[in-house]
C-alpha positions as CSV (number, residue, x, y, z in Angstrom):
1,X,165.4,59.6,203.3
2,X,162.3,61.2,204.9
3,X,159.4,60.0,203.4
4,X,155.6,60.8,204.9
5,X,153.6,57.6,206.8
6,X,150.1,57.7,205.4
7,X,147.4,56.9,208.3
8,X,144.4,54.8,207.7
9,X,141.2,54.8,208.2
10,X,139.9,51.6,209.0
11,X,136.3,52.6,208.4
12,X,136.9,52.2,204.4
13,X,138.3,49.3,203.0
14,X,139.0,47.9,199.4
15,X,137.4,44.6,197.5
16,X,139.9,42.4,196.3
17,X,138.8,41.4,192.9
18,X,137.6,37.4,192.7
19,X,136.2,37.2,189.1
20,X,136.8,39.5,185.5
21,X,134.2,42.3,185.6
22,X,133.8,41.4,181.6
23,X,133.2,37.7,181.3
24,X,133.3,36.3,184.7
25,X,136.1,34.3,184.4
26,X,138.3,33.5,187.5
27,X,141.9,32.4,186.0
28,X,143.1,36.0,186.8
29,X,146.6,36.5,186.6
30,X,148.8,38.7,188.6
31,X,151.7,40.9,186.7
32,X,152.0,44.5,188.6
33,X,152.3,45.5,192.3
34,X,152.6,49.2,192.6
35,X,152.1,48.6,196.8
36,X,150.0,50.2,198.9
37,X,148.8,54.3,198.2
38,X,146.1,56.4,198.7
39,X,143.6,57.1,195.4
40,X,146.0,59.7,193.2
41,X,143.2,62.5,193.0
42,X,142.8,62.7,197.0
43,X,144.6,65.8,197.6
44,X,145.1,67.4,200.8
45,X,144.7,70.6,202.5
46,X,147.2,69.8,205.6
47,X,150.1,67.6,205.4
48,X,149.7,65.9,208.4
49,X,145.7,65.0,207.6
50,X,144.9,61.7,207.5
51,X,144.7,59.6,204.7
52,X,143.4,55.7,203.4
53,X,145.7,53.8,201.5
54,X,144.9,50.8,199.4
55,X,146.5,48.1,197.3
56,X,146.9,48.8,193.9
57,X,148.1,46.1,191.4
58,X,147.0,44.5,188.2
59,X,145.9,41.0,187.3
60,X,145.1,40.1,183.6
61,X,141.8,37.6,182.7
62,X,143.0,34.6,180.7
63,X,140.1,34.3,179.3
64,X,139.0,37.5,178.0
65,X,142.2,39.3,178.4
66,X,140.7,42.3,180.2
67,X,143.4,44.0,182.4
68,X,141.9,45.0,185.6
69,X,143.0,46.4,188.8
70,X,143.4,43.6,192.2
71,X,141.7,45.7,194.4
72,X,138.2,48.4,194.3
73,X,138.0,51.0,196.3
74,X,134.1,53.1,196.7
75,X,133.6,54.9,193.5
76,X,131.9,57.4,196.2
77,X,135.3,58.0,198.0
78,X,137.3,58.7,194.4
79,X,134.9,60.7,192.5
80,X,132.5,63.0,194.6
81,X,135.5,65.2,195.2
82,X,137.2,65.7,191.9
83,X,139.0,68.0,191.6
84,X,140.3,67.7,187.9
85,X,139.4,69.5,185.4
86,X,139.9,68.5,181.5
87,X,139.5,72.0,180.4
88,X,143.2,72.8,182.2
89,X,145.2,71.3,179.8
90,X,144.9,73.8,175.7
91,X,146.1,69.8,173.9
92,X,142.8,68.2,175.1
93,X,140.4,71.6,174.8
94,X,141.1,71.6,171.0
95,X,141.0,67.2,171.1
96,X,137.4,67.5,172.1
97,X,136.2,70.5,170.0
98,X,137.0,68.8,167.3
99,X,135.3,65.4,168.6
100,X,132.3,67.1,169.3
101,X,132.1,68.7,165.6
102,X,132.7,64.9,163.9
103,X,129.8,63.8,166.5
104,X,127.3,66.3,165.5
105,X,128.5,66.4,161.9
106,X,128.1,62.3,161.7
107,X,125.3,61.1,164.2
108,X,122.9,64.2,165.2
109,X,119.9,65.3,163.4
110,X,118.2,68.5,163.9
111,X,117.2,68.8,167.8
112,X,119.2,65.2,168.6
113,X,120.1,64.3,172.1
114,X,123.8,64.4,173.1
115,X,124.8,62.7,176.5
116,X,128.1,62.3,178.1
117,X,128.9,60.3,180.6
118,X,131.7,61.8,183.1
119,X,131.1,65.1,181.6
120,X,133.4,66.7,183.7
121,X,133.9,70.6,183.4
122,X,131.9,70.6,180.2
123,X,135.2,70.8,177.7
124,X,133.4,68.7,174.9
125,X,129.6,69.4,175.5
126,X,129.8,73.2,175.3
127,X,131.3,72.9,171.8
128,X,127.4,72.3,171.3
129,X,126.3,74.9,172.7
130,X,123.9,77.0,170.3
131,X,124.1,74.5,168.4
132,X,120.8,72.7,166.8
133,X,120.8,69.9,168.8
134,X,120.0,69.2,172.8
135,X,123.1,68.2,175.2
136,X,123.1,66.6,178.5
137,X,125.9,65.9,180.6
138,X,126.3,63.2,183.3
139,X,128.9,63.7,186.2
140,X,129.0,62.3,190.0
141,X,131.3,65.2,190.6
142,X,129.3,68.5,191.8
143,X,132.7,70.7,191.4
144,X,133.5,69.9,188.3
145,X,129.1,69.9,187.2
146,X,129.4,73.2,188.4
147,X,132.0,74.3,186.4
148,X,130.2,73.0,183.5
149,X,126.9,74.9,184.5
150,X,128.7,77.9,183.9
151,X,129.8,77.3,180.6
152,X,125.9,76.5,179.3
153,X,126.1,72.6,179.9
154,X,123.5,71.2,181.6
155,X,124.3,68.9,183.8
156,X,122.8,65.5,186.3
157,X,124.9,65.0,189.5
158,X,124.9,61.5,189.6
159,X,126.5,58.0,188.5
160,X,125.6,56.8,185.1
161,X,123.2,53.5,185.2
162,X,120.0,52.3,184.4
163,X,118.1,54.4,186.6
164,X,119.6,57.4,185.6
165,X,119.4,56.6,181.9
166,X,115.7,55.8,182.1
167,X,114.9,59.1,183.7
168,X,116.5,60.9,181.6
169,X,115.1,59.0,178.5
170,X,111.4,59.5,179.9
171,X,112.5,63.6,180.4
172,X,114.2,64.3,177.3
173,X,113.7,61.2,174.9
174,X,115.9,59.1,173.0
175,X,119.9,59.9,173.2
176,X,121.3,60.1,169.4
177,X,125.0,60.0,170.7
178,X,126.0,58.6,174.0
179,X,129.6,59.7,174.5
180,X,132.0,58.5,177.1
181,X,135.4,60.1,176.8
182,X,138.4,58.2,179.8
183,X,135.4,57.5,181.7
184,X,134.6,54.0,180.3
185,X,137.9,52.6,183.0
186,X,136.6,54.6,185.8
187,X,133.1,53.0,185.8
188,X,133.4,49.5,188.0
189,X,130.2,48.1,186.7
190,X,130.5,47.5,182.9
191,X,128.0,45.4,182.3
192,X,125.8,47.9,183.9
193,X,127.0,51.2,182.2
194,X,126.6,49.3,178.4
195,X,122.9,48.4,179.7
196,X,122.0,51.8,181.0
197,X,123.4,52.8,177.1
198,X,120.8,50.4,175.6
199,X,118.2,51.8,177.8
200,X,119.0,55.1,176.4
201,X,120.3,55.3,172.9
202,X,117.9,55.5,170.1
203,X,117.5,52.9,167.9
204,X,119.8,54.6,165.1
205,X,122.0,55.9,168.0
206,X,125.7,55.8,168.3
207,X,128.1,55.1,171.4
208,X,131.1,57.0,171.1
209,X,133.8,55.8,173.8
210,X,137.3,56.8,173.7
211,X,139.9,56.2,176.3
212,X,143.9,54.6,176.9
213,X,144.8,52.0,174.4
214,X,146.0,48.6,176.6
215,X,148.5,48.1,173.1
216,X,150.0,51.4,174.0
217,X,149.8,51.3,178.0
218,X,152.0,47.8,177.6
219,X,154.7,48.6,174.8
220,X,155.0,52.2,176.1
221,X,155.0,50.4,180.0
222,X,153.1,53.4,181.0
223,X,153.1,51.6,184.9
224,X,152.0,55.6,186.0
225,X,148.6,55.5,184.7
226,X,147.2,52.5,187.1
227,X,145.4,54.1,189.6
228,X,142.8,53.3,191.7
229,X,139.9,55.5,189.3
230,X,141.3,53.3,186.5
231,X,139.4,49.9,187.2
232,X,139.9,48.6,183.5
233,X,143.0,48.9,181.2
234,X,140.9,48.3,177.7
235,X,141.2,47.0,174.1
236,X,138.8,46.5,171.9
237,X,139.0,42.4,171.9
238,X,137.1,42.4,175.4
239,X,135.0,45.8,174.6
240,X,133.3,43.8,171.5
241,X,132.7,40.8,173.5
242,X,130.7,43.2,176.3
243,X,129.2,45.0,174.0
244,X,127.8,42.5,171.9
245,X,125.9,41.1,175.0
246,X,123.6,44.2,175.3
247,X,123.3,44.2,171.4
248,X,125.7,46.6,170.5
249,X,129.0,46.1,168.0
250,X,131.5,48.6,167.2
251,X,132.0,49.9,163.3
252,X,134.5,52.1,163.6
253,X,137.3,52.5,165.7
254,X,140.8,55.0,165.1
255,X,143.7,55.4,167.3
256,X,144.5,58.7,168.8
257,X,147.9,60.2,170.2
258,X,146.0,62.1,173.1
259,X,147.1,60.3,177.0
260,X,150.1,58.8,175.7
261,X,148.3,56.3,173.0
262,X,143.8,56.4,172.9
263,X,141.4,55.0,170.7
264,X,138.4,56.0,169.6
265,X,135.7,53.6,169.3
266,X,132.5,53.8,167.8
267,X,128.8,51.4,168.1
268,X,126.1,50.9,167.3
269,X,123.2,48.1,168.1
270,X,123.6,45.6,166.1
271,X,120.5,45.7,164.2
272,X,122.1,48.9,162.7
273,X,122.9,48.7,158.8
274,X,126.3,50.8,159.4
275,X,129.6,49.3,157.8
276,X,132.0,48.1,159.7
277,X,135.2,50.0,159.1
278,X,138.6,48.1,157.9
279,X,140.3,49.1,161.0
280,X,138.1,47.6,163.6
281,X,139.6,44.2,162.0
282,X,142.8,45.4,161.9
283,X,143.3,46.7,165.3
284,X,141.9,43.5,166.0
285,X,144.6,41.8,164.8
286,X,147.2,43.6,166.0
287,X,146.1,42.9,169.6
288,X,145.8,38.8,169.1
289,X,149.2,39.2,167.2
290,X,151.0,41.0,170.3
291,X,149.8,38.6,172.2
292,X,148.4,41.1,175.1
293,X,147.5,38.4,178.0
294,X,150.8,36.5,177.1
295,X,152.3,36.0,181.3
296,X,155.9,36.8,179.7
297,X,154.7,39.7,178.1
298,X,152.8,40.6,181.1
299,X,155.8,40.1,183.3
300,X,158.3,42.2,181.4
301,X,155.9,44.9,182.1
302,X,156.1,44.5,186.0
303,X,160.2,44.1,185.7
304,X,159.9,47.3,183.6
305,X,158.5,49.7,186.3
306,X,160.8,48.4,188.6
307,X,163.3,49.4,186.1
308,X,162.1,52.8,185.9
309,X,161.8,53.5,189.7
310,X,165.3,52.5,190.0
311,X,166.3,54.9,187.1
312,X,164.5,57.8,188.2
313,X,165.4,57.4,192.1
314,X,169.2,57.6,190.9
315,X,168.9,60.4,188.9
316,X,167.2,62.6,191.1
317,X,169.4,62.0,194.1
318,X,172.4,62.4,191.6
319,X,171.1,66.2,191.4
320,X,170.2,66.8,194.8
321,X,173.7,65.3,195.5
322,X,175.1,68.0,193.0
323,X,173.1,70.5,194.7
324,X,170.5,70.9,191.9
325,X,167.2,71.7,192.9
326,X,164.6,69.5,191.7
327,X,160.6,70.4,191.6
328,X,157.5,68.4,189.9
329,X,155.4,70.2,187.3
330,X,152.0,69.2,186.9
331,X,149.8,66.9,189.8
332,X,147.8,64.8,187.8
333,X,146.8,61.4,189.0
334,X,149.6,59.7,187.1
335,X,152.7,61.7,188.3
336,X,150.9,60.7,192.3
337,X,150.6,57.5,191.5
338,X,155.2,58.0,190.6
339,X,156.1,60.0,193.2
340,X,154.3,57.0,195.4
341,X,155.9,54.0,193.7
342,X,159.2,55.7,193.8
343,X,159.0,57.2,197.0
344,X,159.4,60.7,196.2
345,X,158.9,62.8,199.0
346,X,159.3,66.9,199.4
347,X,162.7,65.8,200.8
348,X,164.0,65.4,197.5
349,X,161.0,67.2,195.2
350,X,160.6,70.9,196.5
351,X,156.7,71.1,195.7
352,X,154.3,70.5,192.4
353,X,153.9,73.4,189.7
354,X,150.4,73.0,188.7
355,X,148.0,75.2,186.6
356,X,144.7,74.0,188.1
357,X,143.6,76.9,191.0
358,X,142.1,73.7,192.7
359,X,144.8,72.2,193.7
360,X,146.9,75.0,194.4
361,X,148.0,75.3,198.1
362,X,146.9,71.4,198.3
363,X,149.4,68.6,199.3
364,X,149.8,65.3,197.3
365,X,148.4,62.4,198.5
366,X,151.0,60.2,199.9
367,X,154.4,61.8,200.1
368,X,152.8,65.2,200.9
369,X,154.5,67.6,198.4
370,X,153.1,71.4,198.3
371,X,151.2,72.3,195.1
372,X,152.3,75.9,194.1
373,X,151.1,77.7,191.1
374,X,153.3,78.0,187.6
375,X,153.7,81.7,188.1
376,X,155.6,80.6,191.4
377,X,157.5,77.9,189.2
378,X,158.7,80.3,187.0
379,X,159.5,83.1,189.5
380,X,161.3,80.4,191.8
381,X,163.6,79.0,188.7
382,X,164.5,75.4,189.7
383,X,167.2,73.7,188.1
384,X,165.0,70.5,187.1
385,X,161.8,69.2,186.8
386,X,160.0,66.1,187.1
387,X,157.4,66.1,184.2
388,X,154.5,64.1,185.8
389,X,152.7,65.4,182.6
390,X,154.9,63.3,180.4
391,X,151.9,63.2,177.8
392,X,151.9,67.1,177.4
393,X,155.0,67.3,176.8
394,X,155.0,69.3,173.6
395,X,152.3,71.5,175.4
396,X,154.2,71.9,178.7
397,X,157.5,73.0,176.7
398,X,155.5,75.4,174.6
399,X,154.4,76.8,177.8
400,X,157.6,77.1,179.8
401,X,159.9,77.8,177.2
402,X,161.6,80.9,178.7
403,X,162.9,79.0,181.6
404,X,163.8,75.9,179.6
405,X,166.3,78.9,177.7
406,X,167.5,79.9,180.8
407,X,168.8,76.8,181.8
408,X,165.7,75.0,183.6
409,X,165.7,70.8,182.6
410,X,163.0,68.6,182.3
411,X,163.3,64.7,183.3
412,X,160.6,62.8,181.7
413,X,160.0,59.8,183.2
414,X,157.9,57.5,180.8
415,X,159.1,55.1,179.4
416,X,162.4,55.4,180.6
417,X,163.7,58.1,182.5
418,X,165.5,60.7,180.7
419,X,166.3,64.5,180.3
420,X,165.5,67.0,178.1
């Protein structure tokens, strides 16, 4: 098997975690060791450039039961690039126009101020647009800022903190909403990003967060979605407990089917006179009943990705051994993060389909596999197909429906590999 040596760079190194970012604590326990790989979003333009690789793995607080990666790598080395853009994918475009209508509906008087933090292209801000209230987006990313220019969305180049939150209270006032939508895990300073919140949101203000739900990352054993952007692997059990140190509590909070399993949470400070919602206890019990930071529980989770490698490994090399030919569609972080825990090289996967121009004509970091275009995908007609996009599944069928009719089979690989 020929797989790609990634070179280092010695010049940038990782921090291997000591302490929970949350509480503190240093009881950490270790329960998932996807090796060494470079950051899932680091595409590259030649397949023989070089390339850092870092450890990526998971340890669980005992204490607060945060799930946290082993290892940080510069937020300046994953982000300033990115080249993903939320607006690619119809499922999450429609998700967010209909979050940004609740938001203004609920929380935004007459001229408000909406920011989000990791605005990215724009997809849920320029829902607003011509709307009567004011919108600012936050984003370290210039690319994808850019992209959101153009659709009417202002936008600051920069990481969310303190600083940035005070200058853009004294320039446009008081935030009504403060929305952060799969950003919250990306950000390695929680403590600071909930402070730079309280610096900005009104007094009457709300924080609207929504990202992966750590119940369904464990039961689903959704391994693929550790990467080095994802810092934190969150439930609302330690997300109160931060948030009620910078005055905050959360009132409302809904699950959501988007990313293979979300949630929606909602807070406020905690001087507001807003209800708490029945499901905030609820989904609060549901975590301390699965017993999330249990080490068996945590254990079977490791064993199962192992599991699934095994799986998938066979099954490819079973069609390549029948002479199928066998592709990837979609790049996204998750299906890099696979094809790099499983050792998937273009050896055995022919190149990426991908719908985002951006990385088109790019290489996957790691194992080096061509991105080509879905128009080449469907001119091309492979037998099989890795769905990397496991979570658009519905969307993804929709959209290559002709060559699924003519023969073409996918293989999703979460949570166990199969084929459709």
């Amino acid at each position: 098997m020929q797989v790609p040596a990634s070179a280092t760079h010695s010049s940038v190194h990782s921090v291997e975690r000591s302490a929970c970012a949350a509480c503190g604590a240093t009881h950490l326990f270790p329960f998932l060791d996807l090796g060494d790989m470079p950051p899932a979003n680091a595409l590259l333009k030649r397949p023989d450039q070089e390339e850092n690789s870092f450890p990526l793995g998971l340890v669980s607080c005992q204490e607060c039961h945060l799930i946290q990666l082993t290892h940080l790598v510069p937020s300046e080395l994953l982000f300033k690039g990115y080249v993903y853009f939320s607006s690619i994918s119809q499922t999450m475009a429609a998700h967010f126009a209909e979050m940004a209508g609740e938001i203004e509906d609920r929380f935004v008087p007459e001229n408000g101020l909406v920011v989000e933090i990791g605005s990215n292209d724009g997809i849920l801000l320029h829902n607003l647009v011509g709307h009567p209230v004011r919108i600012l987006g936050v984003d370290p990313a210039e690319t994808a800022a850019a992209a959101a220019r153009e659709r009417g969305v202002p936008t600051v180049v920069d990481f969310f903190n303190t600083a940035v939150a005070q200058r853009i209270r004294d320039e446009h006032g008081p935030a009504s909403a403060i929305l952060g939508n799969n950003v919250l895990a990306h950000i390695p300073n929680l403590q600071e990003t909930i402070r730079a919140c309280a610096v900005l949101a009104a007094d009457d203000g709300v924080l609207v967060f929504e990202f992966p739900y750590v119940v369904d990352f464990l039961l689903q054993g959704e391994f693929d979605t550790v990467y080095h952007e994802h810092f934190y692997y969150l439930g609302l059990g330690p997300l109160e407990r931060l948030l009620r140190q910078h005055g905050f509590r959360i009132f409302e909070a809904r699950r959501m089917s988007v990313h293979g399993g979300s949630i929606r949470v909602f807070a406020s400070r905690r001087t507001s006179p807003r209800t708490e919602h029945h499901q905030v206890g609820e989904l609060g019990e549901l975590e301390r009943s699965l017993e999330l930071a249990n080490p068996d529980r945590l254990k079977a989770f490791g064993q199962h990705a192992e599991k699934v490698r095994s799986e998938l490994n066979a099954m490819v090399d079973d069609l390549r051994q029948q002479g199928k030919r066998v592709v990837g569609y979609t790049a996204p972080a998750k299906g890099n993060v696979l094809l790099n825990y499983c050792k998937l090289g273009p050896d055995r996967i022919d190149y990426l389909a991908d719908a985002t121009p951006a990385k088109q004509g790019l290489y996957s970091p790691g194992m080096h596999i061509p991105i080509q275009s879905p128009e080449h995908f469907q001119q091309d007609r492979p037998d099989y197909a890795v769905l990397l996009a496991w979570n658009h599944q519905a969307e993804v069928m929709r959209r290559e429906q002709l060559w699924h009719e003519l023969g073409g089979k996918f293989i999703v690989p979460i949570p166990n590999p199969h084929i459709v």
